[in-house]
C-alpha positions as CSV (number, residue, x, y, z in Angstrom):
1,X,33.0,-10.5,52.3
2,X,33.1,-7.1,50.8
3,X,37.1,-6.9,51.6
4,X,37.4,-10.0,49.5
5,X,35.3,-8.9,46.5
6,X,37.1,-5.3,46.6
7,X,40.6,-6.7,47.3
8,X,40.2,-9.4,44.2
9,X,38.7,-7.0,41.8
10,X,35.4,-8.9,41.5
11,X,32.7,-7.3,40.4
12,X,30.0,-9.0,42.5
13,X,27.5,-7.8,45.4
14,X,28.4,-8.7,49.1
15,X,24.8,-10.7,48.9
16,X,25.9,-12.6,46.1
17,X,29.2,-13.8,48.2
18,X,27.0,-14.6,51.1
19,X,24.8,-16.5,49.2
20,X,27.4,-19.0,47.5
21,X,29.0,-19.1,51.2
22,X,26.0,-20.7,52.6
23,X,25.7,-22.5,49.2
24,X,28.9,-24.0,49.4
25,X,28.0,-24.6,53.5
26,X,24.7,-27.1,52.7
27,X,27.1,-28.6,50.1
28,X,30.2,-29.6,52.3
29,X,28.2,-31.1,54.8
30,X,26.9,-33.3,52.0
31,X,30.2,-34.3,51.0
32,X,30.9,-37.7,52.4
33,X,34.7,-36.5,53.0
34,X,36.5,-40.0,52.5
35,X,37.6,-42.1,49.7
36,X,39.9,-40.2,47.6
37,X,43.0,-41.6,45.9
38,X,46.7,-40.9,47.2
39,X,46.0,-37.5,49.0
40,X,49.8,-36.9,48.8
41,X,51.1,-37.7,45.0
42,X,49.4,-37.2,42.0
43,X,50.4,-37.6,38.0
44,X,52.4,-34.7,36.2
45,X,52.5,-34.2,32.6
46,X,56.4,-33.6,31.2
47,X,57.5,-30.3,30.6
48,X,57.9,-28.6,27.1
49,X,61.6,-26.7,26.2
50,X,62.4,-24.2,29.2
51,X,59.7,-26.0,31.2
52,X,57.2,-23.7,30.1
53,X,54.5,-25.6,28.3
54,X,53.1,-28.8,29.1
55,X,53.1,-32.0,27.2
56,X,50.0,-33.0,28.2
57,X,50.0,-36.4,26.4
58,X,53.6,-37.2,28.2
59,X,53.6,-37.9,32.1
60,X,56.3,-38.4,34.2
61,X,57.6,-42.0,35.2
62,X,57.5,-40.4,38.6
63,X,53.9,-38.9,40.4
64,X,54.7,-35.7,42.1
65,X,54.8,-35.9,45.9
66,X,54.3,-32.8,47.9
67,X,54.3,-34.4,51.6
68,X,58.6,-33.4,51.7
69,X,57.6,-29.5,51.5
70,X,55.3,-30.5,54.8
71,X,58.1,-32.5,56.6
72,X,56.4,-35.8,55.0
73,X,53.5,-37.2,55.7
74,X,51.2,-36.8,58.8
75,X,47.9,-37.0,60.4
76,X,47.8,-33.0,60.0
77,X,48.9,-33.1,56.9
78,X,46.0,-35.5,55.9
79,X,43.1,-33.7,57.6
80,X,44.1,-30.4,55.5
81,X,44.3,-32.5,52.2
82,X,41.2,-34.3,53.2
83,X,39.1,-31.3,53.7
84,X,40.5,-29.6,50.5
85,X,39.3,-32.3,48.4
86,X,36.0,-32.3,50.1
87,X,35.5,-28.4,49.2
88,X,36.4,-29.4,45.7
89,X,33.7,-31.6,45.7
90,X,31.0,-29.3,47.2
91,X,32.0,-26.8,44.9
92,X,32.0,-28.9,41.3
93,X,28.5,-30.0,42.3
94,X,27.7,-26.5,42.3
95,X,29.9,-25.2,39.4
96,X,30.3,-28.4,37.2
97,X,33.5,-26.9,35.5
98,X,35.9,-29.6,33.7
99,X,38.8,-28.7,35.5
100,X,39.4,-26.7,39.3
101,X,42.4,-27.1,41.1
102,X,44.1,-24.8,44.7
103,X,47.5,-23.7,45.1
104,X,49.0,-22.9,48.3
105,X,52.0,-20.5,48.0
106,X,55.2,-21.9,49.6
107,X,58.8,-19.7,49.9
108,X,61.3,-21.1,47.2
109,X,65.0,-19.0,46.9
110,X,64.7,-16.8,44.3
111,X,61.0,-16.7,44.5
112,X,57.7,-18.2,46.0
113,X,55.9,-20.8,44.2
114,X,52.1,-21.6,43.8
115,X,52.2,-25.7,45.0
116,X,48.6,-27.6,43.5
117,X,47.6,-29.5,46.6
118,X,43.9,-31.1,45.3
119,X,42.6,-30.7,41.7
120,X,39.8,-32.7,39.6
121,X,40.6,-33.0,35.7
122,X,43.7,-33.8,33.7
123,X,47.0,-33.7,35.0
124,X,48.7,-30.6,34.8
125,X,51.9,-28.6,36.6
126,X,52.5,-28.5,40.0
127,X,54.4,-25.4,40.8
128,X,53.6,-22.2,38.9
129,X,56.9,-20.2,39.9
130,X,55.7,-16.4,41.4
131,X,58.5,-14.5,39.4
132,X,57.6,-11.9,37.0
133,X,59.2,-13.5,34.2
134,X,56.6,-16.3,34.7
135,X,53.6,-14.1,35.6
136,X,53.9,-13.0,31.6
137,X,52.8,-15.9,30.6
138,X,50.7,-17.6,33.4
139,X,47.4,-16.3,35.0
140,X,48.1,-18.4,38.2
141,X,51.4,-16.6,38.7
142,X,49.8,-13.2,37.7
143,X,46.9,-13.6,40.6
144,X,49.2,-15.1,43.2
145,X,51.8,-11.8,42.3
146,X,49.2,-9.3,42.6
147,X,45.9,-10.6,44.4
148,X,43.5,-9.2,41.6
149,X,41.2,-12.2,39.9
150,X,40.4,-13.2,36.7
151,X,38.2,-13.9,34.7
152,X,38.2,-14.9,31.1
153,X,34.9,-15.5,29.2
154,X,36.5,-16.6,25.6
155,X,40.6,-18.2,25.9
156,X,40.8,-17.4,22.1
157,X,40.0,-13.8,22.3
158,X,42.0,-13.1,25.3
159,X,44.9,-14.4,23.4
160,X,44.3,-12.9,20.4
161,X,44.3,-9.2,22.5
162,X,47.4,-10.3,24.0
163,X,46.1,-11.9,27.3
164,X,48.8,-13.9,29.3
165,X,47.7,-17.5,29.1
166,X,49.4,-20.7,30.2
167,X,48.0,-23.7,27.9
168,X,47.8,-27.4,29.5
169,X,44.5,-28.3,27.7
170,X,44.2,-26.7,24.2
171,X,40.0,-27.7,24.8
172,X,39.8,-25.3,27.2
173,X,37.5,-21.6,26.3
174,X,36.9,-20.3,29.5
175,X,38.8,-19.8,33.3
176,X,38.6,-18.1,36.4
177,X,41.4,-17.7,38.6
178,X,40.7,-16.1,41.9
179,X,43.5,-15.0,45.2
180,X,43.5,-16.4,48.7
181,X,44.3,-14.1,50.9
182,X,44.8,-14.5,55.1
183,X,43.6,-12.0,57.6
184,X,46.5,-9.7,56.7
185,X,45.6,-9.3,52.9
186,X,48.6,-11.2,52.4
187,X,48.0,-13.6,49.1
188,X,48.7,-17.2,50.2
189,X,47.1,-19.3,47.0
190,X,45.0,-19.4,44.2
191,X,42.1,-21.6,42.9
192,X,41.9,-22.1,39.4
193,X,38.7,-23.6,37.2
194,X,38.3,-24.2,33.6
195,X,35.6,-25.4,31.5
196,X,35.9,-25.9,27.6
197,X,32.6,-24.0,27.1
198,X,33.2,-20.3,26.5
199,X,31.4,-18.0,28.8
200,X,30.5,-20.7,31.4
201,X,31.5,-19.1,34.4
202,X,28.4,-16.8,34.7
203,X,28.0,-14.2,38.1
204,X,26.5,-17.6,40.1
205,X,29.8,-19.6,39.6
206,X,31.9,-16.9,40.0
207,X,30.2,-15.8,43.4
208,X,30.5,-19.6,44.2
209,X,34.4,-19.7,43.1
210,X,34.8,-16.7,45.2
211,X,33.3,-18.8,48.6
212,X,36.1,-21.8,48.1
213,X,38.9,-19.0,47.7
214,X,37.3,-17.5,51.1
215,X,37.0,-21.0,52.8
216,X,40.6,-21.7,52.0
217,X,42.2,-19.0,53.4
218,X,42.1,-20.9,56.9
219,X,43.5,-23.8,55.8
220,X,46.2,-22.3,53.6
221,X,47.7,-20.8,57.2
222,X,47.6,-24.0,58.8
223,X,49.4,-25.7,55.7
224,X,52.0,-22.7,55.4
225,X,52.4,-22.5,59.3
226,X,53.0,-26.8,58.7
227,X,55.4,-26.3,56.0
228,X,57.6,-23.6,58.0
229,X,58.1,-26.1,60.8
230,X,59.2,-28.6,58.6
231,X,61.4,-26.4,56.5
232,X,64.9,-26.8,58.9
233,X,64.6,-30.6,57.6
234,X,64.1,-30.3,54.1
């Protein structure tokens, strides 16, 4: 737990972490775990010039479908998506933010990407490309590039100081984006929550954010490990 903290630049106690982990614990196993929509396609807004803003009033004809980067869809495939959108669940009924969403990171050539596998809010991207050019702009990219959270109390100010910031909901005052990381230290993901109130996400949320990004780990290997196997047939 203290590895975690230290390693994502969070500047919470060990007790705190432990805490939201058994939090999020009494939650999950009050989270029925069943009757979600498609668990493999959802909505995408369309892209703004050089695909880097979205429109978020504009979707695509098309929803995205991420089952092809797993070799399609599968009984293992569903049991990881189903138990990803069951620790969204346990989580927002702890940290009621408007919008919290987990990326797995997937190889692409050129440069990894950060693929959104379960979210709850409006539609937004689905790939945040790990490039540098990309992380100058985009606090999922920045995270998933170099493991260290964030966590912004006022969107406004941190723009106006020059804070990287990638706008899909103008509403939006306050995020935290957090690393996964596997047993190695590697970063495999992010999670990502917004609210529209500034300063929402106090120590408590943080702490409880900090939980989901350990409880994925485990489940980020078994989807990365998933997507290798498939990758000779994509």
């Amino acid at each position: 737990m203290a590895d975690y903290l230290q390693q994502a630049g969070l500047a919470l106690s060990a007790a705190q972490l432990a805490a939201a982990q058994q939090a999020l614990a009494v939650a999950l196993a009050a989270t029925p775990g069943t009757g979600y929509p498609d668990l493999y396609r959802y909505p995408v807004p369309k892209l703004g010039e050089g695909g880097s803003c979205s429109l978020i009033d504009e979707l695509e004809a098309e929803p995205w479908d991420i089952a092809p980067q797993f070799g399609g869809e599968s009984p293992a495939l569903a049991q990881q998506l189903l138990a990803l959108q069951a620790l969204l669940d346990a989580v927002l009924a702890q940290v009621p933010a408007d919008w919290l969403g987990v990326y797995c990171r997937l190889p692409r050539p050129g440069a990894d990407v950060l693929l959104k596998l379960a979210y709850r809010g409006l539609p937004s991207r689905a790939e945040f490309p790990l490039s540098e050019a990309f992380a100058a702009a985009s606090n999922n990219s920045k995270v998933g590039r170099s493991g260290r959270g964030v966590v912004i109390d006022d969107v406004r100010q941190w723009q106006s100081e020059g804070g990287a910031y990638y706008e899909c909901d103008p509403r939006v005052r306050s995020e935290v984006c957090l690393p996964v990381f596997d047993a190695a230290g590697e970063v495999i993901g992010i999670l990502d929550a917004e609210s529209a109130q500034p300063g929402f996400f106090h120590a408590g949320h943080q702490a409880m954010l900090a939980a989901l990004a350990c409880a994925l780990s485990a489940h980020f290997v078994g989807l990365r490990a998933l997507a290798k196997s498939a990758a000779p047939a994509l």
